[in-house]
C-alpha atoms as a printed R data frame, in Angstrom:
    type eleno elety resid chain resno       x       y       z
1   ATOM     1    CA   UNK     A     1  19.641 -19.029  11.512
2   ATOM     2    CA   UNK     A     2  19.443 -15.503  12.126
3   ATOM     3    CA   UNK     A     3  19.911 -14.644   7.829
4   ATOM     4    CA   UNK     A     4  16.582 -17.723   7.487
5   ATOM     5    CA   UNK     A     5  15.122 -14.998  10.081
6   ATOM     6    CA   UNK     A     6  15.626 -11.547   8.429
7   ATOM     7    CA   UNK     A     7  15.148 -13.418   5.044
8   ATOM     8    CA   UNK     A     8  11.670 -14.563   6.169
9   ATOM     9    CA   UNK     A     9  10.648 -11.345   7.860
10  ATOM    10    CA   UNK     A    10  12.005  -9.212   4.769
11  ATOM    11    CA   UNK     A    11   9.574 -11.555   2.172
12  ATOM    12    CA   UNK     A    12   6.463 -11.139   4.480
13  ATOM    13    CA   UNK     A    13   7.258  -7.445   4.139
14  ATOM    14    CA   UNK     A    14   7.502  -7.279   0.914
15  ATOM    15    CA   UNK     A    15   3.964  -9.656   0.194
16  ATOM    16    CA   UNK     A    16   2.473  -6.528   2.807
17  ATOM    17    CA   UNK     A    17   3.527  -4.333   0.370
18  ATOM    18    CA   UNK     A    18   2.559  -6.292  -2.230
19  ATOM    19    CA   UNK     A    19  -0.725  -6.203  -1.033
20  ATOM    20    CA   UNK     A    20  -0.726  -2.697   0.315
21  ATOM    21    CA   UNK     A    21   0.288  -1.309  -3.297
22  ATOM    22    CA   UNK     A    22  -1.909  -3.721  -5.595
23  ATOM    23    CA   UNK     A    23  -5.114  -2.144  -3.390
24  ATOM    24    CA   UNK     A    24  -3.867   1.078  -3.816
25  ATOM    25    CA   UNK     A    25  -3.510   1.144  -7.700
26  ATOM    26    CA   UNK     A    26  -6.618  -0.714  -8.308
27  ATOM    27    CA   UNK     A    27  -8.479   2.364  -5.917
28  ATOM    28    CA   UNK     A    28  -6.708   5.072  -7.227
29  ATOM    29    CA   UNK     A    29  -6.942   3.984 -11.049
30  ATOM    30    CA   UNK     A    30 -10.565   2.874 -11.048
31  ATOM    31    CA   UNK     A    31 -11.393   5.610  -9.200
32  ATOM    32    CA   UNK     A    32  -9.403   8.667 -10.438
33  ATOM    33    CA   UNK     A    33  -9.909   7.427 -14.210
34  ATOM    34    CA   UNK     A    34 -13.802   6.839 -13.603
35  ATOM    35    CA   UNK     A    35 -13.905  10.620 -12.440
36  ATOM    36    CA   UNK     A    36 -11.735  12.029 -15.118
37  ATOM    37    CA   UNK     A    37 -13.884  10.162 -17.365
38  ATOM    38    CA   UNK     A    38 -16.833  11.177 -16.040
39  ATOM    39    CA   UNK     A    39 -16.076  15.196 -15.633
40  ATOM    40    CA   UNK     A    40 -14.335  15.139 -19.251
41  ATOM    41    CA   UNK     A    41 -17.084  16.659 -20.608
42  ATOM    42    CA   UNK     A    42 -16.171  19.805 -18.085
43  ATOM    43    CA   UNK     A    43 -12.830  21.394 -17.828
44  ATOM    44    CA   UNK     A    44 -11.464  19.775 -15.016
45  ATOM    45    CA   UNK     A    45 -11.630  16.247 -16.677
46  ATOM    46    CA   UNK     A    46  -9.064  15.850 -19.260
47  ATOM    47    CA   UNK     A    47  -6.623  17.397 -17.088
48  ATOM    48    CA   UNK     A    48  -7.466  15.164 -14.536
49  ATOM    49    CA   UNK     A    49  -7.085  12.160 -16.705
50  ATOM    50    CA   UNK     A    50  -3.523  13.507 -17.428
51  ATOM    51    CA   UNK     A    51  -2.403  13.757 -14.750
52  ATOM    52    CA   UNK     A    52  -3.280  10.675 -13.451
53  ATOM    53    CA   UNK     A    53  -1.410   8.596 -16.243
54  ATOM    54    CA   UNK     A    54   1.415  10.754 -15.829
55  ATOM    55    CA   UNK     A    55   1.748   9.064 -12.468
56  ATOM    56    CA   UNK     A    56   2.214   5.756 -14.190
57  ATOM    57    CA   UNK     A    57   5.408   6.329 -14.630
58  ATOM    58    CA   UNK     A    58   6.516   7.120 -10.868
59  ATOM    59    CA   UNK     A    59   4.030   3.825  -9.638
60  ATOM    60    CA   UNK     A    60   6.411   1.944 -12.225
61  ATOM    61    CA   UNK     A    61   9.331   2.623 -11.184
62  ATOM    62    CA   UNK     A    62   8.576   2.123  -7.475
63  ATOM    63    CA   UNK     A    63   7.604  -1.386  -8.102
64  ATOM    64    CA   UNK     A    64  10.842  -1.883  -9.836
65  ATOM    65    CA   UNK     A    65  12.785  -0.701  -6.298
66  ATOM    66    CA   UNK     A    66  10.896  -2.228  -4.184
67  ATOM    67    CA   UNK     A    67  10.933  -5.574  -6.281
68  ATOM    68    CA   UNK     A    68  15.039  -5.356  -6.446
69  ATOM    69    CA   UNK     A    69  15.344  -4.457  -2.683
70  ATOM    70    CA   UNK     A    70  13.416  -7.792  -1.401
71  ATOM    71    CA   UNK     A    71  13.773  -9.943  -3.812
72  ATOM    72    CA   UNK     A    72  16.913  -9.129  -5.368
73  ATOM    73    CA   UNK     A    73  15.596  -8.987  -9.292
74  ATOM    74    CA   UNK     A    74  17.186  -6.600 -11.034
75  ATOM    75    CA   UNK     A    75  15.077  -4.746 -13.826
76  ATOM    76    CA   UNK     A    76  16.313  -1.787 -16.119
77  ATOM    77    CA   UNK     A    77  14.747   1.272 -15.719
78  ATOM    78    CA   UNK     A    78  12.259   2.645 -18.159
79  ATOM    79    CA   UNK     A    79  13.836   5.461 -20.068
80  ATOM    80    CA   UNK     A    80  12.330   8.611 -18.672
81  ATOM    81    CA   UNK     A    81   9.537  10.153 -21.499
82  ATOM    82    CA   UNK     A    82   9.753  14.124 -22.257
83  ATOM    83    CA   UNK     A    83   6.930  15.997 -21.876
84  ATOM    84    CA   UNK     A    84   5.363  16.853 -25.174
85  ATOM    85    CA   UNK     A    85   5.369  20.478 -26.823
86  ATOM    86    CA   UNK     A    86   2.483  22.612 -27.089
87  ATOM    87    CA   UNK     A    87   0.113  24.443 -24.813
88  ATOM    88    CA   UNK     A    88  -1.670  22.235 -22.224
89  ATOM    89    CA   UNK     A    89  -4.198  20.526 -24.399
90  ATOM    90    CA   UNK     A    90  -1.556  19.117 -27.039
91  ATOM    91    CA   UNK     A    91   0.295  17.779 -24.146
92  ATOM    92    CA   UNK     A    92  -3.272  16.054 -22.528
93  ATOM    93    CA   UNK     A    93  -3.645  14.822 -26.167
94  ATOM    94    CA   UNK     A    94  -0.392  13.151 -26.226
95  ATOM    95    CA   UNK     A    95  -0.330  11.486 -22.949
96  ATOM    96    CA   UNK     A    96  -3.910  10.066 -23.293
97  ATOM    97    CA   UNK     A    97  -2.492   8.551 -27.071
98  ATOM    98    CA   UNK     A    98   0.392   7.388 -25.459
99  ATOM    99    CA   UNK     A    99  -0.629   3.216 -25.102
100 ATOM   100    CA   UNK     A   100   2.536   2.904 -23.108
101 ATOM   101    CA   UNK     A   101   0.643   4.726 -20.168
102 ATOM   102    CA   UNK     A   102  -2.405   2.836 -20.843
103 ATOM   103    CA   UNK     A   103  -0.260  -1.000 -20.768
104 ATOM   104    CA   UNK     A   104   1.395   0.668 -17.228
105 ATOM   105    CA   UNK     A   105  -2.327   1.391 -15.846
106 ATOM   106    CA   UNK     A   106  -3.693  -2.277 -16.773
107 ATOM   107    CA   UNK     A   107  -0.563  -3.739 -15.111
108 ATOM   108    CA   UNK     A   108  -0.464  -2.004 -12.309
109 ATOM   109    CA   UNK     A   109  -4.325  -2.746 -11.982
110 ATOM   110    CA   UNK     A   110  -4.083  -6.339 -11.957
111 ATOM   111    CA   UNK     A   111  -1.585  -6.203  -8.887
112 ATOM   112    CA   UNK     A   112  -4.862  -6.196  -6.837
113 ATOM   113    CA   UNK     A   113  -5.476  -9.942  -7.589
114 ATOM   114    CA   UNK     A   114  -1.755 -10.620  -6.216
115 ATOM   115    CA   UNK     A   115  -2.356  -8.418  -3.621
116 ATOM   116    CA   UNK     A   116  -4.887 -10.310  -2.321
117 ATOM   117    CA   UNK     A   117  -2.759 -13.358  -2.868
118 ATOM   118    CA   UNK     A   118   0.166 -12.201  -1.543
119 ATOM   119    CA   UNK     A   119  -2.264 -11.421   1.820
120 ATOM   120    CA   UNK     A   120  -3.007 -14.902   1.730
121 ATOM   121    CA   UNK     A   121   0.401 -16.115   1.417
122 ATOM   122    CA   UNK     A   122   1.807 -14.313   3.722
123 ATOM   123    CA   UNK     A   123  -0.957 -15.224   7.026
124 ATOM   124    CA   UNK     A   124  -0.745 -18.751   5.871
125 ATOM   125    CA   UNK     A   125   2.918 -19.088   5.090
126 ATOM   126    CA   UNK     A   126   4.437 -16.722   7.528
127 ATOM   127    CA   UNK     A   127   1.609 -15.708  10.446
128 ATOM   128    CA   UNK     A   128   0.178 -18.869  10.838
129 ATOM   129    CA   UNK     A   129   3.196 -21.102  12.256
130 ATOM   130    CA   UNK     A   130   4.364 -18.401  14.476
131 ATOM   131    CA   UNK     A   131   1.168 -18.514  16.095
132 ATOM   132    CA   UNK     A   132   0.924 -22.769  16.288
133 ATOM   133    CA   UNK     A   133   3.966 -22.064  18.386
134 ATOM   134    CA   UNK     A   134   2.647 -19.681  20.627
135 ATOM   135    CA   UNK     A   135  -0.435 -21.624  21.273
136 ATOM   136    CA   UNK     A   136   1.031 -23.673  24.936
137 ATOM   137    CA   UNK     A   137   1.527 -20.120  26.039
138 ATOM   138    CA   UNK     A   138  -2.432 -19.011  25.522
139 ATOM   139    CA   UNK     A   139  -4.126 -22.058  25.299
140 ATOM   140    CA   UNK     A   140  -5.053 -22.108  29.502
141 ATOM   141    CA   UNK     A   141  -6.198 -17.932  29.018
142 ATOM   142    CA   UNK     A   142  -8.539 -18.481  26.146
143 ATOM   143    CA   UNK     A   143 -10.766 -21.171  24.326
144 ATOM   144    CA   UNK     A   144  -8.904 -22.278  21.622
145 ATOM   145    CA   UNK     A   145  -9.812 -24.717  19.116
146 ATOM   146    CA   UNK     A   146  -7.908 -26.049  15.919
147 ATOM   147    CA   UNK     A   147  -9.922 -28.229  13.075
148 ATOM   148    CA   UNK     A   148 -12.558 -28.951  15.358
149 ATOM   149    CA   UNK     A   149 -10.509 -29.992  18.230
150 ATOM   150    CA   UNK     A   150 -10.028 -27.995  21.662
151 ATOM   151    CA   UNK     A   151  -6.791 -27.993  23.097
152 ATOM   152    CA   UNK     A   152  -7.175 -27.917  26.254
153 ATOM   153    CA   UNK     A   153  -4.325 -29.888  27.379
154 ATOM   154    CA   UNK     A   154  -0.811 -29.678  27.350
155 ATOM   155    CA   UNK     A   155   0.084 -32.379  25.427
156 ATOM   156    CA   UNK     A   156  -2.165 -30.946  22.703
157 ATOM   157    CA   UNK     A   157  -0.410 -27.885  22.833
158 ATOM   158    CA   UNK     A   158   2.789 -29.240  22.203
159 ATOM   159    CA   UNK     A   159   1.359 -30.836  18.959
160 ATOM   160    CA   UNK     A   160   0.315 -27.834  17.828
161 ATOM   161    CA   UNK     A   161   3.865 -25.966  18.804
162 ATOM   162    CA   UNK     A   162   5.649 -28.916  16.949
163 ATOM   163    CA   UNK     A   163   3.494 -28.780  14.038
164 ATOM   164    CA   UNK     A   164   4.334 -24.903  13.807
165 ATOM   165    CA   UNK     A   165   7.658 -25.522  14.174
166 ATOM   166    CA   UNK     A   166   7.475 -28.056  10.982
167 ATOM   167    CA   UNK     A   167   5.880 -25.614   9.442
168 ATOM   168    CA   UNK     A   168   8.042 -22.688   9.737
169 ATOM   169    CA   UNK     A   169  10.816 -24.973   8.406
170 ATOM   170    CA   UNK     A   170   8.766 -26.436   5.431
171 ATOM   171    CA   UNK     A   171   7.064 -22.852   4.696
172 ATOM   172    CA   UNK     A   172  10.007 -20.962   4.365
173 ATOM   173    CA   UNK     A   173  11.262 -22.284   1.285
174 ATOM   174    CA   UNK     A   174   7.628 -22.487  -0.057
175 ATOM   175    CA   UNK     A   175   7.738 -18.631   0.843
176 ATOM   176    CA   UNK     A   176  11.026 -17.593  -0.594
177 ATOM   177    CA   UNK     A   177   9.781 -19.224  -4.358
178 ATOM   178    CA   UNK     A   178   6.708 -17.512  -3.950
179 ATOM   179    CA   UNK     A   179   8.260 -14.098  -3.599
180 ATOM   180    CA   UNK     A   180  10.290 -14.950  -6.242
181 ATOM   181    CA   UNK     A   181   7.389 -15.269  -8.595
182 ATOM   182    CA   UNK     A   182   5.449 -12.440  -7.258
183 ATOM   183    CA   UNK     A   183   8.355 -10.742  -8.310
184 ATOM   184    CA   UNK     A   184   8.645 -12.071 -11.296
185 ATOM   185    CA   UNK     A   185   5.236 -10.317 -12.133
186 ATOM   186    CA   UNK     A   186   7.459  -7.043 -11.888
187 ATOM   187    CA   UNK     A   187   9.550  -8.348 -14.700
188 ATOM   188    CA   UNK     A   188   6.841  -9.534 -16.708
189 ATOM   189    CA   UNK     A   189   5.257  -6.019 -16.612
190 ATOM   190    CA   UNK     A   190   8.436  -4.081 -17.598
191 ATOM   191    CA   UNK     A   191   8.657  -7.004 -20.776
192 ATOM   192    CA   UNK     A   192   5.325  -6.096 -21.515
193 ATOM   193    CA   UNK     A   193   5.347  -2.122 -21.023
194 ATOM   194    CA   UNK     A   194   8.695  -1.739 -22.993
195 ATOM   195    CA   UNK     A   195   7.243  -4.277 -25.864
């Protein structure tokens, strides 16, 4: 019981993150390539662009940790890229030709969309029972209504408990295939980056 527990708790925090990194890349890409692309006329924006693809590789590999700490998939490692020769512009050149850096930026960009999903999942599948059970506790203290029906009695409380309770049970293995797929996506992204 207690391992269905710390399993359960350990795949909502990894859909958090999930969602908490996918938001991030999508804001910091769109926003720090938009910029670079926009001041590349100037000085500041080809470095800028650089810069920001060379943290590709760091996002990357943090996805691959974090995927193989919750959900137990293990993925090789990229092989780390030297830096190329030359004075500063020859190595801008070669890491804005590099498509590698460009397939780890679209990746990590469409995280957002499983973000958000993951967000989802993780209210409905793993926020959403626990409070069904915790509703005979609250339901006297505050007005609280479920599909169109108040419960206001005890009876109806108990319902909803019980139905939480189902849920929890039912949920959890829905859950634990879900994370499995999200991480998945990791996989898929190292197939396609090293390909």
């Amino acid at each position: 019981m207690k391992r269905a527990i710390m399993r359960n708790v350990q795949n909502f925090i990894f859909l958090m993150f999930t969602f908490a990194s996918g938001v991030f890349y999508f804001s910091f890409y769109l926003s720090a390539i938009a910029l670079g692309l926009a001041l590349s006329f100037t000085v500041v924006g080809i470095p800028l662009l650089t810069n920001v693809l060379r943290t590709s590789q760091t996002f990357v590999q943090y996805e691959r940790i974090q995927t193989k700490i919750y959900t137990d998939i293990s993925i090789e490692p990229l092989a780390a890229r030297q830096r190329a020769e030359g004075n500063q512009w020859m190595q801008a050149k070669a890491e804005l030709t590099d498509g590698r850096n460009w397939r780890i930026v679209y990746w990590l960009m469409q995280k957002f969309t499983i973000g958000i999903s993951s967000l989802l999942i993780g209210v409905i599948i793993y926020i959403a029972p626990v409070l069904f059970v915790l509703v005979p506790l609250f339901y006297r203290y505050t007005e609280i209504n479920f599909w169109g029906m108040a419960v206001d009695t005890e009876l109806k409380a108990l319902l909803i408990m019980s139905l939480g309770i189902i849920l929890m049970i039912g949920c959890s293995k829905i859950g634990n295939g879900l994370v499995q797929l999200i991480g998945g996506y990791t996989r898929l992204m190292f197939k396609a980056i090293r390909g």
